[in-house]
PDBQT receptor file of N, H, CA, C and O in Angstrom, charges set to zero:
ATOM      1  N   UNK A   1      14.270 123.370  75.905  1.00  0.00    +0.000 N 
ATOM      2  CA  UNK A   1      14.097 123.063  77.294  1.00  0.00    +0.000 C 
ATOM      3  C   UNK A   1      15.162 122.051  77.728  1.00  0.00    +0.000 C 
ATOM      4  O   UNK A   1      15.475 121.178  76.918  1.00  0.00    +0.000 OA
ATOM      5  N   UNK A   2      15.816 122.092  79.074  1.00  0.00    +0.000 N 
ATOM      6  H   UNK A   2      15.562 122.801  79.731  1.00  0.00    +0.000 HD
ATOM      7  CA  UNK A   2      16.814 121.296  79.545  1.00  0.00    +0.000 C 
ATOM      8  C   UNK A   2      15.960 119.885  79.760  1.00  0.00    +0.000 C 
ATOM      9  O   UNK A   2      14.757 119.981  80.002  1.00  0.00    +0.000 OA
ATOM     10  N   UNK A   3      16.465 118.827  79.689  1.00  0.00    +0.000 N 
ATOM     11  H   UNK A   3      17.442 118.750  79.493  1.00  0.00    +0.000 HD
ATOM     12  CA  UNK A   3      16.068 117.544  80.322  1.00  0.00    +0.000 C 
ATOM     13  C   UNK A   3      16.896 116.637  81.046  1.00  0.00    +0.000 C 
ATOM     14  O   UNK A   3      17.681 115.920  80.425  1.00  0.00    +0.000 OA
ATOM     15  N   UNK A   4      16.801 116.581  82.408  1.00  0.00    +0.000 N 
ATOM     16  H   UNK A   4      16.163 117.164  82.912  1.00  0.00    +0.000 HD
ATOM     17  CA  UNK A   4      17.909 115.904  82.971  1.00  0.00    +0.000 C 
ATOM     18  C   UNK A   4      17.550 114.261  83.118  1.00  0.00    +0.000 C 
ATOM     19  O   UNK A   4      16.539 113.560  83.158  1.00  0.00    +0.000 OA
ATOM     20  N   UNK A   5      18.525 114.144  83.154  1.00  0.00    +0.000 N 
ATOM     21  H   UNK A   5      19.346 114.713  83.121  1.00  0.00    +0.000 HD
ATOM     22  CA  UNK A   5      17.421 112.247  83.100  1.00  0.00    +0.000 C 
ATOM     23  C   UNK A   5      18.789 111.958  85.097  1.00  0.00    +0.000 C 
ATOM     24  O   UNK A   5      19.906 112.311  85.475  1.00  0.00    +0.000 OA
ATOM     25  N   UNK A   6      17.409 111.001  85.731  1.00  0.00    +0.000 N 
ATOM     26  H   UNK A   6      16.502 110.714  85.424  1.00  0.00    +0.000 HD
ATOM     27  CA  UNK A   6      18.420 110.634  86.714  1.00  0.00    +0.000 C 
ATOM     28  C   UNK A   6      19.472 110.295  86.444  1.00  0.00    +0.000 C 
ATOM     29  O   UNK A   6      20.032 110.225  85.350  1.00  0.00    +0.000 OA
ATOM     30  N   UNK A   7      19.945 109.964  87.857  1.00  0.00    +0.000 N 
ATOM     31  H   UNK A   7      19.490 110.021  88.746  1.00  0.00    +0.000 HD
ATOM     32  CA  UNK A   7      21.292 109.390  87.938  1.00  0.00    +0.000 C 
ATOM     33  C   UNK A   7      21.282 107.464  88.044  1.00  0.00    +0.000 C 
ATOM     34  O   UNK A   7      20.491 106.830  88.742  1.00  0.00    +0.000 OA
ATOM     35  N   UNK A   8      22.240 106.923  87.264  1.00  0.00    +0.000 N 
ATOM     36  H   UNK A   8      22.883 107.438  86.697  1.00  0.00    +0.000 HD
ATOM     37  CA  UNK A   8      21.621 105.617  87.109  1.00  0.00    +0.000 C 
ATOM     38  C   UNK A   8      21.972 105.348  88.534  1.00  0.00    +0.000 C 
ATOM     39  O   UNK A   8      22.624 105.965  89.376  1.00  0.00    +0.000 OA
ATOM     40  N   UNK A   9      21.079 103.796  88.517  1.00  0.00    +0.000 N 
ATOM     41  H   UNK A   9      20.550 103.294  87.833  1.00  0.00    +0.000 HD
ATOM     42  CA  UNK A   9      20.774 103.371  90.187  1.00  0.00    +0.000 C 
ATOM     43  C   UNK A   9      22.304 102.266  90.892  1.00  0.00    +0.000 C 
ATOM     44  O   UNK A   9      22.829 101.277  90.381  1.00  0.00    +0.000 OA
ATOM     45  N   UNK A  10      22.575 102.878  92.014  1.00  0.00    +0.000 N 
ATOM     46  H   UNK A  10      22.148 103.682  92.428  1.00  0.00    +0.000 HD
ATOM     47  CA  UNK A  10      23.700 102.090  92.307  1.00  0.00    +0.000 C 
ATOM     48  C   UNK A  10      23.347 100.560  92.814  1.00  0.00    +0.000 C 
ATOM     49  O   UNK A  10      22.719 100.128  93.780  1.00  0.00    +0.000 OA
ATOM     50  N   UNK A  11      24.241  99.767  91.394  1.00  0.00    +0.000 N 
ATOM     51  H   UNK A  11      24.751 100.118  90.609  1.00  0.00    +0.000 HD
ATOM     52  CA  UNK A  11      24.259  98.394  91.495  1.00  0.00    +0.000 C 
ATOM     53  C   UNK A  11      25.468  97.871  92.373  1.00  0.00    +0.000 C 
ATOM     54  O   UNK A  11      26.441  98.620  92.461  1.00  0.00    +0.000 OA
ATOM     55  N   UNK A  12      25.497  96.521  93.101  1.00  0.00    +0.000 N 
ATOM     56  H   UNK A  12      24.706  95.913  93.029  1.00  0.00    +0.000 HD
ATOM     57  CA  UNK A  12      25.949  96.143  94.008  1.00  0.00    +0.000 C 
ATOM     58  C   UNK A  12      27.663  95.857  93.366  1.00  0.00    +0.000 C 
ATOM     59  O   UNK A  12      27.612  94.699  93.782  1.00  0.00    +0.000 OA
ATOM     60  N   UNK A  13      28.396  95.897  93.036  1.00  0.00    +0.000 N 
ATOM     61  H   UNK A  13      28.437  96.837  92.698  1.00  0.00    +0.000 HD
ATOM     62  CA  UNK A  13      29.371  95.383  92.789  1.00  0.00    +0.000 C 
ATOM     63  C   UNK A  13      30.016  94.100  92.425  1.00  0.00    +0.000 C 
ATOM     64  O   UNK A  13      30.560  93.652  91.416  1.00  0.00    +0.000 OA
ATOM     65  N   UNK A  14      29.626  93.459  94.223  1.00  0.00    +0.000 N 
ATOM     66  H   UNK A  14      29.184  93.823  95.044  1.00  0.00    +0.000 HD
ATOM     67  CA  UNK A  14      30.068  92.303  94.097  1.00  0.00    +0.000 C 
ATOM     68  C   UNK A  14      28.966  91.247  93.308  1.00  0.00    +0.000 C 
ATOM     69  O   UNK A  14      29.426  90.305  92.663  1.00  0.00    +0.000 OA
ATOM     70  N   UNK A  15      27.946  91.394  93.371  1.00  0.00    +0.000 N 
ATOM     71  H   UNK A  15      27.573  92.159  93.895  1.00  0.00    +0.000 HD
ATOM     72  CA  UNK A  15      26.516  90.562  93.079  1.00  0.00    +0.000 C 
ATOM     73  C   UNK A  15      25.968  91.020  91.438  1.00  0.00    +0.000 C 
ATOM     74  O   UNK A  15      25.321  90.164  90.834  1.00  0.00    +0.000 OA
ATOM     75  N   UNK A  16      26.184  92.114  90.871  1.00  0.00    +0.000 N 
ATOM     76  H   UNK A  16      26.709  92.810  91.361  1.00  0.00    +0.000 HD
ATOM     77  CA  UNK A  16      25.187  93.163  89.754  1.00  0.00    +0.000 C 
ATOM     78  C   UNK A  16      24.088  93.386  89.921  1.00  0.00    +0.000 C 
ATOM     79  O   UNK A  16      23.461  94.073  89.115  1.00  0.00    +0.000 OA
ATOM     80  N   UNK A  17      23.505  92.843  91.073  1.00  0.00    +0.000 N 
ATOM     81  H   UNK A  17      24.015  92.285  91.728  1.00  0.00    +0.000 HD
ATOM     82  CA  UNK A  17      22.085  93.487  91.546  1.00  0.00    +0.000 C 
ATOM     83  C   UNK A  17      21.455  92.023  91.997  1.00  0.00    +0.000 C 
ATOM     84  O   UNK A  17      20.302  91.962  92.424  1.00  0.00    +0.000 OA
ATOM     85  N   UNK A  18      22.224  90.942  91.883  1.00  0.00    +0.000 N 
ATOM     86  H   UNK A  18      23.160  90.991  91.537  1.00  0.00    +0.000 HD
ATOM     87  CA  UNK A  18      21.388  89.640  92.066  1.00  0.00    +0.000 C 
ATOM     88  C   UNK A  18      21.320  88.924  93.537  1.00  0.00    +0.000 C 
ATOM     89  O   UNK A  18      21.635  87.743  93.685  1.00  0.00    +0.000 OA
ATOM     90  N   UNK A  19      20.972  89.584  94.379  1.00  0.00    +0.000 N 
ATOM     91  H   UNK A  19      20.716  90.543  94.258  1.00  0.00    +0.000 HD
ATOM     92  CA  UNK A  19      21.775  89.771  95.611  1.00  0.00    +0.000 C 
ATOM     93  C   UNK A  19      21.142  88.787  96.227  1.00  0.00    +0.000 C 
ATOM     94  O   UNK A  19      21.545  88.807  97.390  1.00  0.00    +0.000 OA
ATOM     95  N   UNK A  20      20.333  87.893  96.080  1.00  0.00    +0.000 N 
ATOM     96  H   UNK A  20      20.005  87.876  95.135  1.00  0.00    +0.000 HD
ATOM     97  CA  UNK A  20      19.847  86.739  96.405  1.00  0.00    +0.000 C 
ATOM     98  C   UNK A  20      19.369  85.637  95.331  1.00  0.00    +0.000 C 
ATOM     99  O   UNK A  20      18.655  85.940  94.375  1.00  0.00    +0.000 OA
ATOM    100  N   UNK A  21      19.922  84.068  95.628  1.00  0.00    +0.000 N 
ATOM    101  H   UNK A  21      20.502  83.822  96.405  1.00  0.00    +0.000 HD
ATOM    102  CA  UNK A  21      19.673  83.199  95.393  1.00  0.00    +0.000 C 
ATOM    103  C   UNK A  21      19.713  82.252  95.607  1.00  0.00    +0.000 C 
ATOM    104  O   UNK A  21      20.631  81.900  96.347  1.00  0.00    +0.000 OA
ATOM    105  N   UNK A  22      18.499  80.952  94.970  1.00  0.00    +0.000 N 
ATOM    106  H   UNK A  22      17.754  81.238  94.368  1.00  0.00    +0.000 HD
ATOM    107  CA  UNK A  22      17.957  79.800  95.421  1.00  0.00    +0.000 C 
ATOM    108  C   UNK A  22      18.657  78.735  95.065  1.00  0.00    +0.000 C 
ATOM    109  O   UNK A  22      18.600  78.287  93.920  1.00  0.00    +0.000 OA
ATOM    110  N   UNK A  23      19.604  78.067  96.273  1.00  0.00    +0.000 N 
ATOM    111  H   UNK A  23      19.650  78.431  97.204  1.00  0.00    +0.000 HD
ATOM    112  CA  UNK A  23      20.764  76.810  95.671  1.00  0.00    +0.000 C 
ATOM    113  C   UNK A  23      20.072  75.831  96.492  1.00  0.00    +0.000 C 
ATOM    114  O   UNK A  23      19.954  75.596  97.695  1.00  0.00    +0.000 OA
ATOM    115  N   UNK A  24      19.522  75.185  95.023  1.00  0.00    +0.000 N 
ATOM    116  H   UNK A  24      19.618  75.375  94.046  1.00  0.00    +0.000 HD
ATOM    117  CA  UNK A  24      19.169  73.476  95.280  1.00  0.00    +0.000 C 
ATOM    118  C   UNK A  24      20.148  72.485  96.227  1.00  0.00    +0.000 C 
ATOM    119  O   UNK A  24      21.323  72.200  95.995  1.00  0.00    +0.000 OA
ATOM    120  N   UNK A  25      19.256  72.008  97.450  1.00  0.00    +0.000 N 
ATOM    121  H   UNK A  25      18.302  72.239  97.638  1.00  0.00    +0.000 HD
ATOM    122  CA  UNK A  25      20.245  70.886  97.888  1.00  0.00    +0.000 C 
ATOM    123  C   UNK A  25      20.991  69.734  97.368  1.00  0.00    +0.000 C 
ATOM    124  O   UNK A  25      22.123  69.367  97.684  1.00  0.00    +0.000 OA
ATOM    125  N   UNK A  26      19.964  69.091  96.298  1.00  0.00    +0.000 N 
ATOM    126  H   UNK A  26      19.045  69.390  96.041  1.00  0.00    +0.000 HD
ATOM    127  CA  UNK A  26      20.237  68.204  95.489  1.00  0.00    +0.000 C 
ATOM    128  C   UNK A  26      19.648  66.908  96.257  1.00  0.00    +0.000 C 
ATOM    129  O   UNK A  26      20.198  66.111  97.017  1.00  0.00    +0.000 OA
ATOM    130  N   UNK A  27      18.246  67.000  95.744  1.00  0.00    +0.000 N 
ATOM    131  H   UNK A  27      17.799  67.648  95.127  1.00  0.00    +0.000 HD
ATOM    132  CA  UNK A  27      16.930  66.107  96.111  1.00  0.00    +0.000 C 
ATOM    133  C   UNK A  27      16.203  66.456  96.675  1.00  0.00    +0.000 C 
ATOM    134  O   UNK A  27      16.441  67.419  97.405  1.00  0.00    +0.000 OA
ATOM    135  N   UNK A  28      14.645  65.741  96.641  1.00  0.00    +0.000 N 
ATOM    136  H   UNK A  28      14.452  64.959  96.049  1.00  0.00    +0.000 HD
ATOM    137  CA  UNK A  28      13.769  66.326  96.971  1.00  0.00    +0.000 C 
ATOM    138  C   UNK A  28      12.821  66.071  98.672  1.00  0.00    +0.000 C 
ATOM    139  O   UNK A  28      13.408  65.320  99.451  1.00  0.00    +0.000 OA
ATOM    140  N   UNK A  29      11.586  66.613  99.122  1.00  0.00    +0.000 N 
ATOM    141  H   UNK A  29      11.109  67.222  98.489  1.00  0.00    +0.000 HD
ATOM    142  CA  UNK A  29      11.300  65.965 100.301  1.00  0.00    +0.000 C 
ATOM    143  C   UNK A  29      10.231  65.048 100.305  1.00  0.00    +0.000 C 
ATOM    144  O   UNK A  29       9.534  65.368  99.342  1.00  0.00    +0.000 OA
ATOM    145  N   UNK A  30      10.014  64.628 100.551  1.00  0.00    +0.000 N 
ATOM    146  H   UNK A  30      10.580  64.368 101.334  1.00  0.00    +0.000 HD
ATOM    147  CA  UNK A  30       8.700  63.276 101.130  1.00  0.00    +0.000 C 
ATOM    148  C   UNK A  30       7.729  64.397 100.137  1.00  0.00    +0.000 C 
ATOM    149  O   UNK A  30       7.169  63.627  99.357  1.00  0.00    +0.000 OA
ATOM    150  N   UNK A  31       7.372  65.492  99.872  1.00  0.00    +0.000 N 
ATOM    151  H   UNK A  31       7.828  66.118 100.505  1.00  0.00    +0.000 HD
ATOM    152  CA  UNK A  31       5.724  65.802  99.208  1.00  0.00    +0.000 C 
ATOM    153  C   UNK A  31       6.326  65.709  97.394  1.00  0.00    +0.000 C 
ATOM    154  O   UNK A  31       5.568  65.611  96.430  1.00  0.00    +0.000 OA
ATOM    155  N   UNK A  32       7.776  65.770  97.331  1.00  0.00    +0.000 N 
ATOM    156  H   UNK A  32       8.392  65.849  98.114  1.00  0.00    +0.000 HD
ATOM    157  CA  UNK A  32       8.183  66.194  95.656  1.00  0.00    +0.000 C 
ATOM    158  C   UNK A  32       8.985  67.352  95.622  1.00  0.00    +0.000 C 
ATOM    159  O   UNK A  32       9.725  67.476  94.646  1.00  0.00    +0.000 OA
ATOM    160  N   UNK A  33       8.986  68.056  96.322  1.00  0.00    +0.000 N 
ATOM    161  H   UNK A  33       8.385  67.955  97.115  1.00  0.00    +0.000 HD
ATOM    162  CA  UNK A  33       9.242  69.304  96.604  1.00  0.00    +0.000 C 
ATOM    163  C   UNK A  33      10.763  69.267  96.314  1.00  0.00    +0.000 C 
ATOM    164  O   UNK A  33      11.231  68.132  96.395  1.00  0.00    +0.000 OA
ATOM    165  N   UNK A  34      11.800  70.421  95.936  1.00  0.00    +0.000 N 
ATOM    166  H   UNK A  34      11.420  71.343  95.870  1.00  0.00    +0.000 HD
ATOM    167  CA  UNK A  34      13.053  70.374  95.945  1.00  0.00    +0.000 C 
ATOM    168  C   UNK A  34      13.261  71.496  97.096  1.00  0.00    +0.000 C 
ATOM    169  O   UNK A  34      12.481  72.387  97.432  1.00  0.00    +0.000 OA
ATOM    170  N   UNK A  35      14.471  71.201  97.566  1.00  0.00    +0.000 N 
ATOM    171  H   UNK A  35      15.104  70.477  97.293  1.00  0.00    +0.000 HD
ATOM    172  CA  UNK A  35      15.045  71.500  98.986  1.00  0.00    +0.000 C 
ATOM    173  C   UNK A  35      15.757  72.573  98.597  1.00  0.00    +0.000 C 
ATOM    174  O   UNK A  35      16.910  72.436  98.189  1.00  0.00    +0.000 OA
ATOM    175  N   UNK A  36      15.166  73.755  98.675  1.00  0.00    +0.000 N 
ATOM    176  H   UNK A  36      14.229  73.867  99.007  1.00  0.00    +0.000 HD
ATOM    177  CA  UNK A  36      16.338  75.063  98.656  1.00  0.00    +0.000 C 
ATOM    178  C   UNK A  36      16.701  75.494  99.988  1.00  0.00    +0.000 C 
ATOM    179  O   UNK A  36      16.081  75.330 101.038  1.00  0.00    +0.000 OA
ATOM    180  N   UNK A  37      18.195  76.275  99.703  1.00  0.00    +0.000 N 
ATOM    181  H   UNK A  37      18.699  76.409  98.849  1.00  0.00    +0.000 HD
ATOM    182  CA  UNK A  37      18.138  77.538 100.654  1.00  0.00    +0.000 C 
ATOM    183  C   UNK A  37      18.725  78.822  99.494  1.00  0.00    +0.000 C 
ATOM    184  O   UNK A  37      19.246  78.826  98.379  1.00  0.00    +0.000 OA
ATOM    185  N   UNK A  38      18.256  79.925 100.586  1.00  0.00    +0.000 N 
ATOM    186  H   UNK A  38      17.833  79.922 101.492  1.00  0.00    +0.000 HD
ATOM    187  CA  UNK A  38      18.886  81.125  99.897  1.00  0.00    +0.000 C 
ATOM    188  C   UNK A  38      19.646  81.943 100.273  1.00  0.00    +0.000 C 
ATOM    189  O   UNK A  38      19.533  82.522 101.354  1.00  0.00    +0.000 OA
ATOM    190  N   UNK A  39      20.403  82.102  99.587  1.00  0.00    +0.000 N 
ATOM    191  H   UNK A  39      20.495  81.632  98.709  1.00  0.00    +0.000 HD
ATOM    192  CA  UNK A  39      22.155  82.810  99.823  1.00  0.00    +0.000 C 
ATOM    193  C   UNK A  39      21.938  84.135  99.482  1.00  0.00    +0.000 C 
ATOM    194  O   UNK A  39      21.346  84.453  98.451  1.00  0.00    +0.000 OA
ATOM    195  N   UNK A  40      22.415  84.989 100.350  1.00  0.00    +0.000 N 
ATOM    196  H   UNK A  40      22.896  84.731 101.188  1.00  0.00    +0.000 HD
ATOM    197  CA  UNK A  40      22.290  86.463  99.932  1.00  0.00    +0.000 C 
ATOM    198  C   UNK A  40      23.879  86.776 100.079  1.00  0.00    +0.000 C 
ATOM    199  O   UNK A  40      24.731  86.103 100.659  1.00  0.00    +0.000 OA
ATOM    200  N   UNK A  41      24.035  88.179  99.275  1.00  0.00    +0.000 N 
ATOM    201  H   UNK A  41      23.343  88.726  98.803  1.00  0.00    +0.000 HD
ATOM    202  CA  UNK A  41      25.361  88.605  98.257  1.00  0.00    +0.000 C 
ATOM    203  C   UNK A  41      25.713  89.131 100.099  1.00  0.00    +0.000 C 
ATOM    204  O   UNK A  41      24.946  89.698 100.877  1.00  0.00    +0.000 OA
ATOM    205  N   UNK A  42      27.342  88.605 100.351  1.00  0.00    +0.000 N 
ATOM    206  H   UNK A  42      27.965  88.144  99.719  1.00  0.00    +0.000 HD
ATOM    207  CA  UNK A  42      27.838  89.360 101.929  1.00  0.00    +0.000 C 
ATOM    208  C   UNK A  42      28.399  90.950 101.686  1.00  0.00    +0.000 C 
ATOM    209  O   UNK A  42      28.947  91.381 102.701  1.00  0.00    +0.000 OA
ATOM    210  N   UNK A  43      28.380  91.642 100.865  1.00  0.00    +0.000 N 
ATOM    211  H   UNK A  43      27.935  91.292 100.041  1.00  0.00    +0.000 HD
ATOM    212  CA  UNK A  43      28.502  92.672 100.537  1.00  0.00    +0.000 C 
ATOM    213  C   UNK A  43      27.522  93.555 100.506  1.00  0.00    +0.000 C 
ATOM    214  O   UNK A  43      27.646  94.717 100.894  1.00  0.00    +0.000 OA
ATOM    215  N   UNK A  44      26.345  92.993  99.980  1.00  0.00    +0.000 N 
ATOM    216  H   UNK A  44      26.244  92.049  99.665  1.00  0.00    +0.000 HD
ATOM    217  CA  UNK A  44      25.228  94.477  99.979  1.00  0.00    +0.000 C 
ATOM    218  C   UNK A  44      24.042  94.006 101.074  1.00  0.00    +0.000 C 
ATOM    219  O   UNK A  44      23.108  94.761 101.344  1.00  0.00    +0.000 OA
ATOM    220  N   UNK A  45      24.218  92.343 101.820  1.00  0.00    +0.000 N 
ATOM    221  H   UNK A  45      24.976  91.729 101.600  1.00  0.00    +0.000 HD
ATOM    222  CA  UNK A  45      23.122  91.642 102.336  1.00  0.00    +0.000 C 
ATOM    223  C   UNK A  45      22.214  91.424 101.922  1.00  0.00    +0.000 C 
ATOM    224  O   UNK A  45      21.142  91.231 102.494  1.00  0.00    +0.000 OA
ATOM    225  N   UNK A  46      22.456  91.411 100.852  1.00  0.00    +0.000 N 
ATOM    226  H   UNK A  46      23.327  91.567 100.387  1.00  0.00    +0.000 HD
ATOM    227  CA  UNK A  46      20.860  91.542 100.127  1.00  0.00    +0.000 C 
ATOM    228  C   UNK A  46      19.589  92.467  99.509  1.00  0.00    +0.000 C 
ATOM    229  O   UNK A  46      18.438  92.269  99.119  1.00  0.00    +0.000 OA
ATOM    230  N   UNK A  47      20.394  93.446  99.643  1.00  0.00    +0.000 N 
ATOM    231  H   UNK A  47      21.329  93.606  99.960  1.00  0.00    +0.000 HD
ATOM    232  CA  UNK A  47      19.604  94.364  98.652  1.00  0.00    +0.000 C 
ATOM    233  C   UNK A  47      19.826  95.071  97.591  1.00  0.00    +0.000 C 
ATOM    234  O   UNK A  47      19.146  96.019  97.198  1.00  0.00    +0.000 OA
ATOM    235  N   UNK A  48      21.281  94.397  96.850  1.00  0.00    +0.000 N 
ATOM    236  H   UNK A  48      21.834  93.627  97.170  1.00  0.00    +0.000 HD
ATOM    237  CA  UNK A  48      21.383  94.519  95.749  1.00  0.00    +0.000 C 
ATOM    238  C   UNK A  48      21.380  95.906  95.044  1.00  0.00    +0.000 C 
ATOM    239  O   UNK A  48      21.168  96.059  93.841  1.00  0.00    +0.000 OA
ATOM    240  N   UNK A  49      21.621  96.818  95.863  1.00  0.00    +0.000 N 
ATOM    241  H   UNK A  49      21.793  96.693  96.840  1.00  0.00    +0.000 HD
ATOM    242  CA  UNK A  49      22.613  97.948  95.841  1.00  0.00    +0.000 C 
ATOM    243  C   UNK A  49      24.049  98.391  96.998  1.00  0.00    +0.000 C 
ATOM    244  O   UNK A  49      24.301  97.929  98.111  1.00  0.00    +0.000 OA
ATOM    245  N   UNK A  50      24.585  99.164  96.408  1.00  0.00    +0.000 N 
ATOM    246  H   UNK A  50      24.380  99.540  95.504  1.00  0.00    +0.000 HD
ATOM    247  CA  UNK A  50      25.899  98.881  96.713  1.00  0.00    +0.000 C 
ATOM    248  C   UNK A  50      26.083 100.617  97.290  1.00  0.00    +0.000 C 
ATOM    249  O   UNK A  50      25.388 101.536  96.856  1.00  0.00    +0.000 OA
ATOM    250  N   UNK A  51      27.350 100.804  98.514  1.00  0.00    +0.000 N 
ATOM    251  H   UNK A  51      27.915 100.058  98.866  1.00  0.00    +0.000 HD
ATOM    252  CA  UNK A  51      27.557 101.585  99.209  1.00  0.00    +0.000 C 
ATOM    253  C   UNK A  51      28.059 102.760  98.146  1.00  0.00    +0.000 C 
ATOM    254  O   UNK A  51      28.028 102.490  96.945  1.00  0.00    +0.000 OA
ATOM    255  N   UNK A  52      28.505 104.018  98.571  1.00  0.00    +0.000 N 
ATOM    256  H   UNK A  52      28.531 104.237  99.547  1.00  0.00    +0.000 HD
ATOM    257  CA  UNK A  52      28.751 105.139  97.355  1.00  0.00    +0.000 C 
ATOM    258  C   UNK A  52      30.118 104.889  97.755  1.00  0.00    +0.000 C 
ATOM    259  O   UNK A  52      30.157 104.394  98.881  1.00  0.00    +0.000 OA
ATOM    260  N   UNK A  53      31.691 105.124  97.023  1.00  0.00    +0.000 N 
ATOM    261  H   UNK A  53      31.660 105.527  96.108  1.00  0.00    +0.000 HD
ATOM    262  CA  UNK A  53      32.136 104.775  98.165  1.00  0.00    +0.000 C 
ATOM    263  C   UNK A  53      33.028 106.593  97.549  1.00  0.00    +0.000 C 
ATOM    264  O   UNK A  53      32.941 107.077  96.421  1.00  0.00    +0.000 OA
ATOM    265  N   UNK A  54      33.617 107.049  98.486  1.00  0.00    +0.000 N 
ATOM    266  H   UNK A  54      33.688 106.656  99.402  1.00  0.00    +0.000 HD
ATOM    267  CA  UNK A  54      34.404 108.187  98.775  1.00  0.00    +0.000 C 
ATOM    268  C   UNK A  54      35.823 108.193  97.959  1.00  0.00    +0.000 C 
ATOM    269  O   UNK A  54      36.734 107.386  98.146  1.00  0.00    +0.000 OA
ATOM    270  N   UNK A  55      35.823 108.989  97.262  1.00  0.00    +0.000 N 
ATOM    271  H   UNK A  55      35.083 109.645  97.111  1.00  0.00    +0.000 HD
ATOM    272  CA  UNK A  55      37.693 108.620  96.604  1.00  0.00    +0.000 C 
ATOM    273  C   UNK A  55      38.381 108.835  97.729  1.00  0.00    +0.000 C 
ATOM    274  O   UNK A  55      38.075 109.380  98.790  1.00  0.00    +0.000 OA
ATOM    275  N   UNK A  56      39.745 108.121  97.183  1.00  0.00    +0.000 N 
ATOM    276  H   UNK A  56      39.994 107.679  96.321  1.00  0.00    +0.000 HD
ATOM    277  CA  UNK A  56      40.673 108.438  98.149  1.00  0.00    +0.000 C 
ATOM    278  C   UNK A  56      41.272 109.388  98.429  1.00  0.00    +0.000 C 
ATOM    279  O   UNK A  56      41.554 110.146  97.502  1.00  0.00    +0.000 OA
ATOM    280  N   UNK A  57      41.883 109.879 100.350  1.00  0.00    +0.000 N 
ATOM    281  H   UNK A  57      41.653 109.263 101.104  1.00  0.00    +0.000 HD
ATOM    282  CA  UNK A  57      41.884 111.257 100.138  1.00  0.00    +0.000 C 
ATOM    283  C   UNK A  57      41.120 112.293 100.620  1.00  0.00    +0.000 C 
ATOM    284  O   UNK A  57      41.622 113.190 101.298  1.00  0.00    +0.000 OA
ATOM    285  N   UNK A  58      39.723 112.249 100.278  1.00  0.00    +0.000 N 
ATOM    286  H   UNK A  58      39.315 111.521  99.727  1.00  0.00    +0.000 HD
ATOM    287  CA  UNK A  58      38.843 112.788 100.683  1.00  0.00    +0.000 C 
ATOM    288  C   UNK A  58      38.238 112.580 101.991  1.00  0.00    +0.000 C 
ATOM    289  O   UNK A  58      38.070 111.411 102.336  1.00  0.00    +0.000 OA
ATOM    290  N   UNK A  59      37.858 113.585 102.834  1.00  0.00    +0.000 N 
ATOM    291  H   UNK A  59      37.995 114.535 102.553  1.00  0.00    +0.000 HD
ATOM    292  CA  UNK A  59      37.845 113.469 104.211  1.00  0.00    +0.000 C 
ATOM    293  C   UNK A  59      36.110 113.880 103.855  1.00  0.00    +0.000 C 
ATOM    294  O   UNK A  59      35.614 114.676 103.058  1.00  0.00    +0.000 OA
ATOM    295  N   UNK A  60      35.594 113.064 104.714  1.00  0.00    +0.000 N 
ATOM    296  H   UNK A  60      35.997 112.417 105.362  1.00  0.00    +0.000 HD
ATOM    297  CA  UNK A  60      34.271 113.027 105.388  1.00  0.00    +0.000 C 
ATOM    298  C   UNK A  60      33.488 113.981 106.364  1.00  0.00    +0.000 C 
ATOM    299  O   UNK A  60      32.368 113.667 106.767  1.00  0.00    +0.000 OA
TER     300      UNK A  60
């Protein structure tokens, strides 16, 4: 019997799939708490897959 297995899942390029993360301000607030924000990858925006892209050449 044939078995096809998918096609693996397209990862982001610029990021490898990590397309968001939590960079400490560096200190904390009045409850203890540490002060993040989160940066998402400017290439996939954040969802950590990536566009297919077309060889060159090839018309659309």
């Amino acid at each position: 019997m044939d078995h096809r297995t998918p096609p693996p899942p397209r990862i982001c390029p610029a990021c490898d799939g990590f397309a968001s993360v939590a960079v400490t301000l560096g200190g904390r607030d009045h409850r203890g708490h540490l002060r993040t924000i989160t940066a998402h990858c400017p290439a996939c925006q954040g969802t950590g897959t990536g566009a297919r892209r077309s060889p060159e050449g090839a018309r659309a």
